[in-house]
C-alpha positions in Angstrom: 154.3 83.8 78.4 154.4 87.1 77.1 156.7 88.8 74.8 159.6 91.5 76.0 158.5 94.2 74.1 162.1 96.3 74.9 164.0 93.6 73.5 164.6 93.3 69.0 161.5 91.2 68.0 163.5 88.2 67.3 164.8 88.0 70.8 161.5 88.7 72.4 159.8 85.6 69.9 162.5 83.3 71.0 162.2 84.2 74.6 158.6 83.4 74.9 159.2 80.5 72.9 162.1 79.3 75.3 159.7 79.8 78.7 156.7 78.7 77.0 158.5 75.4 76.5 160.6 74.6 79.1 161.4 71.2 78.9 162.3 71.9 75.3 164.7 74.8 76.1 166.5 72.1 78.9 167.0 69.8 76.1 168.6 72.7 73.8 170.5 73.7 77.4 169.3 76.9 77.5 169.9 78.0 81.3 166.5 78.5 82.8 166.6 80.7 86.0 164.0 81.1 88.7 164.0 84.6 90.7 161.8 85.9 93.1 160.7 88.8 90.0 160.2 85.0 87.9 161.9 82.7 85.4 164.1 84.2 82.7 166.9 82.2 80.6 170.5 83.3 81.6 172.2 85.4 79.0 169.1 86.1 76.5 168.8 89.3 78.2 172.3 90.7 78.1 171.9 89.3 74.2 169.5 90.8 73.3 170.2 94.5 75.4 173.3 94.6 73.3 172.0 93.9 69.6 169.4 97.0 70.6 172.4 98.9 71.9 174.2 98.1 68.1 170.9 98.5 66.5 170.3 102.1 68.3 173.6 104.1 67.2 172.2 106.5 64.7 174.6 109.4 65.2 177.1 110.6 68.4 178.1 114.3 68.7 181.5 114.8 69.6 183.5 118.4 70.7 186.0 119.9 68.5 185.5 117.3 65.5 184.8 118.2 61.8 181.8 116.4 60.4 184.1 114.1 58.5 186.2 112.7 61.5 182.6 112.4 63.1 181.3 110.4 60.9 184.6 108.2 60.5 184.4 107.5 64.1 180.7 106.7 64.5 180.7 104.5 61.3 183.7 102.7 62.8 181.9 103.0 66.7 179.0 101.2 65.4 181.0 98.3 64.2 182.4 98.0 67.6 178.9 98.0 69.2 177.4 95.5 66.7 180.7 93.0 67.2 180.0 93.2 71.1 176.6 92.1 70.3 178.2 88.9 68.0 179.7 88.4 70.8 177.0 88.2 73.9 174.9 86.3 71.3 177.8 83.4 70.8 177.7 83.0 74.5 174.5 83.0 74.7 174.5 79.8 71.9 176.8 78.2 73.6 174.1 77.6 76.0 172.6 75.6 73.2 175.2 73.6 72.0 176.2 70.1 72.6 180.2 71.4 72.6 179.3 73.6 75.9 181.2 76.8 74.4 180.8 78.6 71.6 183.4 81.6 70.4 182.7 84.5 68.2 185.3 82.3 65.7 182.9 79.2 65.8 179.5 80.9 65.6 181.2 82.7 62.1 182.3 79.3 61.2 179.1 78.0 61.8 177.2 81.5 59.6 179.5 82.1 57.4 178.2 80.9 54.5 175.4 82.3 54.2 176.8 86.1 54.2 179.4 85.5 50.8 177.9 87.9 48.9 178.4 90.2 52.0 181.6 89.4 52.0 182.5 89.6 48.1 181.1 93.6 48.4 183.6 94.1 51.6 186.7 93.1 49.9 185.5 95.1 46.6 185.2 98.1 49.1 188.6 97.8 50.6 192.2 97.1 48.9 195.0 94.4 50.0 197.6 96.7 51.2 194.0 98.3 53.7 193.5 94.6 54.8 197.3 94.2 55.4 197.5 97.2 57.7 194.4 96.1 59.0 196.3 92.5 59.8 199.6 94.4 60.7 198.0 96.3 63.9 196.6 93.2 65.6 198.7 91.5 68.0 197.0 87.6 68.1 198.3 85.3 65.8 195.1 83.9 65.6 192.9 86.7 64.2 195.7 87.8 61.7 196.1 84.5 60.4 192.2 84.9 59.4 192.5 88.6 58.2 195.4 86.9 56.1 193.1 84.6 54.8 190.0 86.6 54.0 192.5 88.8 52.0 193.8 86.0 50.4 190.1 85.3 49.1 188.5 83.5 51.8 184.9 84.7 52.6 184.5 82.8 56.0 186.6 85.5 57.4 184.4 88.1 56.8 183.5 88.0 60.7 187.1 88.2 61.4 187.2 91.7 59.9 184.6 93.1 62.2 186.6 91.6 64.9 189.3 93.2 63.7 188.3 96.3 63.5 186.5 96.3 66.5 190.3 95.5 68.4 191.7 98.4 66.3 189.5 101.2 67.4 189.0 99.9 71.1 192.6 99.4 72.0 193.7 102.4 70.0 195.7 100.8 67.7 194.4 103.7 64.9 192.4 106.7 65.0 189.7 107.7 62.7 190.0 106.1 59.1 188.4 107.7 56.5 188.9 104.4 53.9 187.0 102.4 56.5 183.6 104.3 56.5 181.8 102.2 53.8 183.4 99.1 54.8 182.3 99.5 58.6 178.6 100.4 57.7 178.8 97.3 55.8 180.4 94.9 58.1 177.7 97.0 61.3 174.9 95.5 58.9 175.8 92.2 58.7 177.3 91.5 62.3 173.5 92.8 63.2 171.6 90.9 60.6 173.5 87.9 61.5 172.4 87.9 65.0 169.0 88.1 64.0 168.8 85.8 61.5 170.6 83.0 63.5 168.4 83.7 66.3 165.0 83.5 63.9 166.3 79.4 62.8 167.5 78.7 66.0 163.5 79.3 67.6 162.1 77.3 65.0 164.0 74.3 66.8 162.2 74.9 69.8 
């Protein structure tokens, strides 16, 4: 089976891998699908369309912006676009996973560790009273209870941050913020490189 050549390389390897193998892919309970157009595995696809989506923000022109605000927004849009990605891709383990779910929370859980240096450069690019506005505009208890903690010095959270700021900007809890430029281009980096690595180990158990 072939790779999807419209699909980030590490999705396409995994896919091929997946139908090549599908008694392999049952046991890891990847959903395999038959259709009249063929067999695919449920949620790979919607995955995998939304890390290229992240992956594909360069720049977005607006009307009656300066170039500042612009770039505030896009920096801050592409962090929104690359958590939604997290996202699709946590469902899509959680075909793989004896648990039967899996949450943007316990994929980071289960990451984490491997981004602390990530982490370490976000909290030197962003103060404690930042973090604690950050914290003050979300409404679940849950998710400021972990921006509490990665201020507090805990570098699991760092996914947590992404989430957050992908609530602030969607619900429009804030507007453009300049002091979150470098962070967001930071945190778009590593939601996307997380993806990709996680989905490079998980083929090798295929």
């Amino acid at each position: 089976m072939g790779q999807s050549h419209w699909m980030p390389i590490e999705f396409s390897q995994l896919n091929a891998k997946l139908l090549s193998n599908p008694g392999r892919a049952a046991q890891l309970r990847y959903d395999i699908r038959t259709v009249a157009s063929g067999t695919y595995i449920y949620g790979l696809g919607k995955a995998a369309s939304k890390l290229k989506l992240a992956m594909s923000i360069n720049h977005i022109e607006y009307n009656d912006y300066v170039q500042r605000t612009q770039d505030y927004y896009t920096a801050q849009i592409k962090v929104m676009f690359s958590f939604v990605a997290f996202e699709a891709y946590s469902r899509l383990r959680s075909k793989a996973t004896s648990a039967g779910k899996m949450r943007w929370y316990d994929l980071a859980d289960e990451i984490s560790q491997n981004y602390t240096s990530e982490a370490q450069s976000v909290r030197s690019m962003i103060s404690s009273k930042d973090l604690q506005q950050i914290e003050g505009f979300m409404d679940s208890h849950a998710l400021k209870k972990r921006i509490e903690c990665f201020r507090n010095g805990d570098d699991r959270e760092i996914f947590a941050l992404g989430c957050a700021l992908r609530n602030g900007l969607a619900h429009g809890l804030y507007g453009s913020r300049g002091e979150y430029k470098s962070l967001s281009l930071l945190l778009h980096g590593l939601l996307i490189n997380s993806v990709k690595d996680d989905c490079s180990r998980h083929m090798t158990l295929v």
